[in-house]
C-alpha positions in Angstrom: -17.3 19.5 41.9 -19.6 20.7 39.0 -18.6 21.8 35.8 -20.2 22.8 32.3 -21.6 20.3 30.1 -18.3 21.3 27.7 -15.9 20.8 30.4 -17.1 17.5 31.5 -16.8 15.8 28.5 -13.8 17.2 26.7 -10.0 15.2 27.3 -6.9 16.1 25.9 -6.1 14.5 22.7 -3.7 11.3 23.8 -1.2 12.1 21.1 0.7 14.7 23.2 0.4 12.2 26.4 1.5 9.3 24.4 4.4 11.1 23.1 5.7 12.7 26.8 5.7 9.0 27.8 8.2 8.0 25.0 10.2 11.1 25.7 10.4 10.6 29.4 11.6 7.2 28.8 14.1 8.6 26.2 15.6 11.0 28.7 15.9 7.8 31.3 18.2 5.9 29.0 16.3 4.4 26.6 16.7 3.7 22.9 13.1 5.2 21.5 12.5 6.2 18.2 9.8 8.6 18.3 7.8 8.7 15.1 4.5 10.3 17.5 4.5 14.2 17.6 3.9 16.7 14.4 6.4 18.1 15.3 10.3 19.2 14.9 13.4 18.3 17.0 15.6 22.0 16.8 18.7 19.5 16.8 17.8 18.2 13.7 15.6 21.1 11.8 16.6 24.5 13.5 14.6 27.2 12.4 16.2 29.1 10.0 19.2 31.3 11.0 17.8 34.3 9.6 14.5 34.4 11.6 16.3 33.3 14.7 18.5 36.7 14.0 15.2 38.3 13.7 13.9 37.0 16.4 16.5 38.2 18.7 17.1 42.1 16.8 13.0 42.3 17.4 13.3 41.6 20.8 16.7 43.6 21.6 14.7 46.5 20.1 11.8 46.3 23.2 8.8 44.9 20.6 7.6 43.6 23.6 3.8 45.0 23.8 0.9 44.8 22.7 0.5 43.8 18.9 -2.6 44.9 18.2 -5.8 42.6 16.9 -5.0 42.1 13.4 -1.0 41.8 13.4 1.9 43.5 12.5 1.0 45.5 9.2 3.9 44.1 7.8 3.8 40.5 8.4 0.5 41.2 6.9 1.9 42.7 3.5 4.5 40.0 3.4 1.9 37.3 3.6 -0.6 38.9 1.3 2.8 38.8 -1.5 3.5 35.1 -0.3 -0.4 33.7 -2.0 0.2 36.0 -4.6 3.7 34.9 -5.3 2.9 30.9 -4.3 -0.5 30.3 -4.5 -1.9 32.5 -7.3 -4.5 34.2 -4.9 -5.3 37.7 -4.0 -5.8 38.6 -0.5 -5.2 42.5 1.0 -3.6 42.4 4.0 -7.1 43.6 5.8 -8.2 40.3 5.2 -5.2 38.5 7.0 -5.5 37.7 10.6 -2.3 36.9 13.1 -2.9 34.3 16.0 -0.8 32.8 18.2 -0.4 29.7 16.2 -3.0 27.9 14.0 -5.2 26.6 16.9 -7.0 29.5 17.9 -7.7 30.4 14.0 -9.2 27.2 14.0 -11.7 27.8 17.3 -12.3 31.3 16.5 -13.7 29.9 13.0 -15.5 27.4 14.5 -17.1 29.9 17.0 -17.9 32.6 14.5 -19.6 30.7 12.0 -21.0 27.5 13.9 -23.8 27.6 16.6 -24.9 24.8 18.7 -26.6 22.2 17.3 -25.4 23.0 13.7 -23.7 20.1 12.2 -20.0 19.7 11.1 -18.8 17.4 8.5 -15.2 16.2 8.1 -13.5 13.6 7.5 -12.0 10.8 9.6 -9.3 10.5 10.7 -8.4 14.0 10.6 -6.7 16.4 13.0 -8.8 17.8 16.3 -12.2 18.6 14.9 -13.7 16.4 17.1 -12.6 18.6 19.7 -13.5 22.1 18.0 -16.7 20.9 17.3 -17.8 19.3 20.7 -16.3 23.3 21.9 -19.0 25.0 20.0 -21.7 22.3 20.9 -21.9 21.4 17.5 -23.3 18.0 16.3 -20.4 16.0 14.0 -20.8 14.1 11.1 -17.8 11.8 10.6 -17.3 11.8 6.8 -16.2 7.9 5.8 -12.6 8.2 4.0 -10.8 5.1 2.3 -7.0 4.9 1.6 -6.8 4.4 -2.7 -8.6 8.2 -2.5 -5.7 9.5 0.1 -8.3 9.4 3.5 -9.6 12.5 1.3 -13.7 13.0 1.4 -15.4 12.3 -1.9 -18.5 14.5 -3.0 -20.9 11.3 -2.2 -20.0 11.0 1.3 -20.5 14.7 1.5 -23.4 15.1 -0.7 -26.2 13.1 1.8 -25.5 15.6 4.6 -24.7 18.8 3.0 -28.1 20.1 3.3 -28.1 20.3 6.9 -24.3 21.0 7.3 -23.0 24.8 8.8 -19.5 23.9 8.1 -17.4 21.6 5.9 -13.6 21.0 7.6 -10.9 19.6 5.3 -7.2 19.6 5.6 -4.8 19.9 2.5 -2.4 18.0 2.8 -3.9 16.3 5.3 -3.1 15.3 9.1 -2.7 12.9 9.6 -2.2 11.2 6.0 0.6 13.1 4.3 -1.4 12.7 1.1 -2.8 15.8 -1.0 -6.1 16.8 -2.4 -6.1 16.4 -6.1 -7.6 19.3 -8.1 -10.4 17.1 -9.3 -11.3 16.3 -6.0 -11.2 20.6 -4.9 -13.4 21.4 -8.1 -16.1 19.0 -6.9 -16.4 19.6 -4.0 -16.3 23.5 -3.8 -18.8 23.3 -7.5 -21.3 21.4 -4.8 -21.3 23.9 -1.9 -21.4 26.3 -4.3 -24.2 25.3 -5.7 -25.9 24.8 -2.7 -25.6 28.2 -1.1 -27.0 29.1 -4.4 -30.0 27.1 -3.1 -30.0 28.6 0.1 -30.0 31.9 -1.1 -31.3 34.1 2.0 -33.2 31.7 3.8 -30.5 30.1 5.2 -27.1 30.3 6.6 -24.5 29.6 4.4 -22.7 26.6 4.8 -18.3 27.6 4.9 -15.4 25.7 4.1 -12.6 25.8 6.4 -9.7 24.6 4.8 -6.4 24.1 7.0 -3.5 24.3 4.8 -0.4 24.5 7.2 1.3 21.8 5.2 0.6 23.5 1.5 4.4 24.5 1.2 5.8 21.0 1.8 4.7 18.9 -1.0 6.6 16.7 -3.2 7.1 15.7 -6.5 4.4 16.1 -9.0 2.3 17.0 -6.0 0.6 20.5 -5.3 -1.8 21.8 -3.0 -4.1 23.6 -5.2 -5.9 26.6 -3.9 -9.4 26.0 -3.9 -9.6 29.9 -5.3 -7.7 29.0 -8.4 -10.0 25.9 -9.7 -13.5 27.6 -8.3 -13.6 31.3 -7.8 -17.0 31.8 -6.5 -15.9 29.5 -3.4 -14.2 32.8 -2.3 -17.3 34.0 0.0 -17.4 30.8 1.6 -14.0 29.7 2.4 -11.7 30.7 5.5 -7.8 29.3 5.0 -5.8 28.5 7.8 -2.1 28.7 7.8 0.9 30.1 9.9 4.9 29.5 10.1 4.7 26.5 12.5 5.1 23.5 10.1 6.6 24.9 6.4 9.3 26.6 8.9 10.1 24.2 11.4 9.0 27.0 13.6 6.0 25.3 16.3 7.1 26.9 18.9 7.3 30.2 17.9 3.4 30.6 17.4 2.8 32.9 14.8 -0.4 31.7 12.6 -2.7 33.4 10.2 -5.9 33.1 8.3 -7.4 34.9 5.6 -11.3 35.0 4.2 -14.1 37.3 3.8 -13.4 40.8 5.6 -16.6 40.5 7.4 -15.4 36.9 8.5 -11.4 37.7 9.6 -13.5 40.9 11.6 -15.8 38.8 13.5 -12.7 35.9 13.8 -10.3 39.1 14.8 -12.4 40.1 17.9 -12.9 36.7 19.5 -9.0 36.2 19.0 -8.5 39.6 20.7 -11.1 38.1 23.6 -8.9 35.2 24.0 -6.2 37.4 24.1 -4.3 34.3 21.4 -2.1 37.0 19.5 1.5 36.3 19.0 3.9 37.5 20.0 4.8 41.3 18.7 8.5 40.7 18.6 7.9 37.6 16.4 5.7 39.1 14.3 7.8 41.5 13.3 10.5 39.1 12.6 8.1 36.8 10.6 7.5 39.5 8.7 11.0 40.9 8.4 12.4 37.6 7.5 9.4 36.2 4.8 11.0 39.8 2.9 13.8 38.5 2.2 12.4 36.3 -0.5 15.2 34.5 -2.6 16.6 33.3 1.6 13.2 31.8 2.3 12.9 30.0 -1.0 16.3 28.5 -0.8 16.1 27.4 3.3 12.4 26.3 2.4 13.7 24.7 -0.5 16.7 22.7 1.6 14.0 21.8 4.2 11.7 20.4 2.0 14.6 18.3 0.4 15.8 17.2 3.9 12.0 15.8 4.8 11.3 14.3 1.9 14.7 12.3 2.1 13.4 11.4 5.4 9.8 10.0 4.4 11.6 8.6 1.3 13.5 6.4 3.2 11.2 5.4 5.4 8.7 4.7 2.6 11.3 2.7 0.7 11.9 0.4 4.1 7.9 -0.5 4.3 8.1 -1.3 0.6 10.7 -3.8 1.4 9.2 -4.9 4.3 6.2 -5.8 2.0 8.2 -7.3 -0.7 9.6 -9.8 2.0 6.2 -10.8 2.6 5.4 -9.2 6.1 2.0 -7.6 6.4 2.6 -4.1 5.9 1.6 -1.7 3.7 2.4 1.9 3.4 1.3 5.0 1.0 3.4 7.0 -1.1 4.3 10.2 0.9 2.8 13.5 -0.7 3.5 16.2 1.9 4.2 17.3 5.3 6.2 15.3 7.9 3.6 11.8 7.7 3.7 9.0 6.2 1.0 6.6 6.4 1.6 3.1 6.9 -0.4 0.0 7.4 0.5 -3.4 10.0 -2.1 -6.1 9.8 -0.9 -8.0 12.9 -4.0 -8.6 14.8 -4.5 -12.2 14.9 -0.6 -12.9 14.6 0.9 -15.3 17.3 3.5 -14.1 19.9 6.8 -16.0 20.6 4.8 -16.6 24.2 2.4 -18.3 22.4 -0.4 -15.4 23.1 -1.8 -13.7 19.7 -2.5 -9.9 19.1 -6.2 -10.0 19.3 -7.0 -5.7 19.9 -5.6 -2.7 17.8 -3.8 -1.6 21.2 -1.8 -4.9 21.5 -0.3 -4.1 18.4 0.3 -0.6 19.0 2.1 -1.9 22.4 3.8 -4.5 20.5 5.5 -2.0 18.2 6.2 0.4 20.9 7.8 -2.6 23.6 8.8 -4.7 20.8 10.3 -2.7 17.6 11.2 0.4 20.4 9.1 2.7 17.7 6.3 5.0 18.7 3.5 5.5 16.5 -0.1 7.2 15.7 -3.0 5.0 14.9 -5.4 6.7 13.1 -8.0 5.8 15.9 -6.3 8.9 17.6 -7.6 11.2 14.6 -10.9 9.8 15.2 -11.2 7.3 12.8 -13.0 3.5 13.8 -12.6 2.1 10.6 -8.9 2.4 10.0 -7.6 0.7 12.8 -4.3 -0.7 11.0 -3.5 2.5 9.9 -1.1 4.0 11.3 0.7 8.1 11.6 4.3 8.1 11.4 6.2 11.8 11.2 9.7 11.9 10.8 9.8 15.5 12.7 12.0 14.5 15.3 13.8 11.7 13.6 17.3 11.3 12.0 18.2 9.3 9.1 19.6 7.1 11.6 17.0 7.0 13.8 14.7 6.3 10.9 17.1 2.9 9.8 17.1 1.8 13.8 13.6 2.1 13.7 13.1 0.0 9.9 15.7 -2.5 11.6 13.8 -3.4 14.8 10.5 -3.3 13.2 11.8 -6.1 10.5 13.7 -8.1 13.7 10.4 -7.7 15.8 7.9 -8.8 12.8 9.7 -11.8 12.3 9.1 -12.7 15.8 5.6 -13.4 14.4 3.9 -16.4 13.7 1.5 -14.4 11.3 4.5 -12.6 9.8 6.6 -15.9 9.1 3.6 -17.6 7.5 2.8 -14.8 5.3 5.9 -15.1 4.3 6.2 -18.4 3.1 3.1 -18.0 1.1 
C-alpha cells in the first residue's frame, strides 16, 4: 500500500512506546521506577481541587458544544491578566488562541509560517521539532548545544544559518533539559533576528521565533524565564508563544493550550486549528477560565506545586551529587525548571560482572532499565547525536520514595561495574 511522502517517513516518537513498556511491566508486578514520561501521576499531583469542581459544575451545566475558534472569551481575559500579572506583557485577548493542548499550537505555527523547503533551526536535543518540521516538509538545521550553556543555542551557532532560516524554535525552560534561558542569552538572540528582518525588509519573508514556554511558571530559585518582550520589544512582530495549563497545572490530560502573537498570525493559526477541528473542550474552557479568576487560589496551589517538584528534583539532584563524590561516573546539572533533571552516566566501556563491557549508548540504557529497575530518556530521543550520555529524568510520576529506590539501585547496580569501581579507587 502507497502512501504520501510525509506518511512514509514519519514514526512516533519512542518516548511514549518506551514508557507503555515500563508501565505494562509495572501493572504485572514489577518494581519500576519510571523516570520516562513528561508527565504527572494524579495519585501523586492531582490537579487542583478547584478546577476539578469547575470541571464538573461546567459540564453539569451542558457546556458541551461547540466552543467556537478562538476560545471561551473568558479564559481569554483571564489569560491576557495572567502575562500581565506574571510576565509583564500585554496581550488583548484577540490575540490569544485556545487549542486542545499545546501540540496543535505548535503544528498550526509551523504550517502558517513555514513552507516546504524553508529551513528550521533549533536546537538539539529539544522536544518534537524534528517531527513538526518533517510535517511541513521543511528542511532542519540541528543547532549544536553544549551542557556549561544549559543545551541552550548561542547566537554563533545560530548566526551562520540565519540568513536562510523561516523559523527559529526554542523552548524556555527547555525539554528536555530543565535548565532556563538566561536573559543575556534572550537579548542576543532576539537583537540578531531583529536585526535581520531589518535586512530583509520587503524582499523577504520574515524569519519568526516560536518560543514554547509551557514550563515558564515552574522555575526555581534565582531562576526566571524571562519574556523575550520584556528584554527586546521590537521582537513582538516576530514572536509566537506557546503555552497552556498542561504542565504548570498538573493538568495533561485536560488539553486546554493557548498561544498568543501577532493578530494577523493567531488569525491565520486560528483557522487551521478550526480545520483540524483541535479545540478544547468547551466545558473545560470555561473552567480554566473560571478557576485562573480566582487568583490568590492559583498562586498558593501553584505555589505548593512548585514546592512539591522542586523537593522532588532536589533530591534526586542531591543523590547524583553523591553518587559523583563517591567516585562513580556520573554527573548531573543543577535543576532550573519543570519536572527534568538532566544527568549524565559515562558507562560505555565499563565491564559487566559477566565479563561483557557496555560498548553502545543502548546497552547502557538497558543496563539501567534491567539493572538499577529505573527508566530513563537519553537525549538521543530529543534528537541529539552528540549527547549520548545525557540523559532525561522527570520526576512527574515519581514519589519521594520512588525517587530514593531508584538513587539506591542505581548506586547497588553501578558498583557492579568494573569501570565504576576503578573510578573509584582513583
Amino acid at each position: 500500500m502507497q502512501f504520501s511522502k510525509i506518511a512514509q517517513a514519519i514514526q512516533i516518537s519512542p518516548i511514549p512506546v518506551f514508557a507503555a513498556q515500563i508501565d505494562k511491566r509495572k501493572k504485572a508486578g514489577e518494581r519500576l521506577v519510571n523516570f520516562t514520561v513528561g508527565d504527572f501521576d494524579p495519585a501523586i499531583y492531582p490537579i487542583a481541587n478547584e478546577l476539578r469542581d469547575e470541571i464538573i459544575t461546567a459540564y453539569l451545566e451542558g457546556h458541551t458544544n461547540y466552543p467556537g475558534a478562538a476560545g471561551v472569551e473568558q479564559l481569554r481575559v483571564e489569560i491576557s491578566s495572567l502575562l500581565r500579572d506574571k510576565a509583564g506583557v500585554e496581550y488583548d485577548p484577540s490575540a490569544i488562541l485556545i487549542a486542545s493542548g499545546s501540540r496543535p499550537l505548535i503544528l498550526s505555527a509551523y504550517m502558517a509560517l513555514v513552507d516546504p523547503g524553508d529551513k528550521v533551526l533549533f536546537p538539539i536535543p529539544s522536544w518534537n521539532n524534528d517531527y513538526y518540521t518533517h510535517l511541513v516538509g521543511a528542511t532542519a538545521v540541528l543547532l549544536p548545544t553544549q551542557a556549561k550553556n544549559g543545551f541552550m543555542p548561542t547566537p554563533d551557532v545560530i548566526m551562520p544559518h540565519i540568513k536562510e532560516a523561516a523559523l527559529l524554535a526554542l523552548c524556555s525552560p527547555l525539554n528536555p533539559t530543565g535548565t532556563v534561558m538566561s536573559a543575556a542569552q534572550t537579548i542576543e538572540i532576539c537583537d540578531m533576528v531583529v536585526a535581520e528582518n531589518k535586512r530583509r525588509g520587503d524582499k523577504q519573508k520574515p524569519l519568526r521565533i516560536m518560543m514554547d514556554q509551557v514550563y515558564w511558571q515552574l522555575t526555581y530559585g534565582e531562576r526566571s524565564m524571562m519574556n523575550p518582550i520584556r528584554v527586546c520589544p521590537e521582537i513582538r512582530d516576530y514572536i509566537i508563544f506557546i503555552d497552556g495549563l498542561s504542565k504548570a497545572y498538573a493538568a495533561t490530560g485536560v488539553r486546554v493550550g493557548w498561544g498568543f502573537g501577532p493578530d494577523l498570525l493567531i488569525k491565520k493559526m486560528r483557522a487551521i486549528v478550526a480545520h483540524m477541528g483541535a479545540w478544547a473542550p468547551k466545558a473545560e474552557q470555561v473552567a480554566t477560565g473560571r478557576y485562573l479568576a480566582q487568583r490568590q487560589v492559583v498562586v498558593d496551589n501553584l505555589d505548593h506545586f512548585r514546592t512539591r517538584l522542586h523537593q522532588s528534583l532536589g533530591k534526586l539532584y542531591d543523590g547524583f551529587i553523591a553518587l559523583k563524590a563517591e567516585g562513580y561516573p556520573v554527573d548531573v546539572i543543577a535543576p532550573e525548571a519543570s519536572i527534568y533533571l538532566s544527568v549524565r552516566f559515562d558507562l560505555i566501556g565499563a565491564g559487566k560482572a559477566d565479563g561483557s563491557r557496555l560498548e553502545t549508548p543502548n546497552e547502557v540504557h538497558k543496563f539501567i532499565l534491567e539493572q538499577a529497575k529505573t527508566g530513563i530518556l537519553p537525549f538521543s530521543y530529543f534528537g541529539s547525536r552528540d549527547h549520548q550520555n545525557w540523559y532525561r529524568l522527570s520526576v512527574g510520576a515519581c514519589s519521594l520514595d520512588d525517587i530514593e529506590y531508584a538513587l539506591k539501585k542505581l548506586k547497588a547496580s553501578l558498583a557492579q561495574l568494573s569501570f565504576a569501581a576503578s573510578s573509584k579507587r582513583r
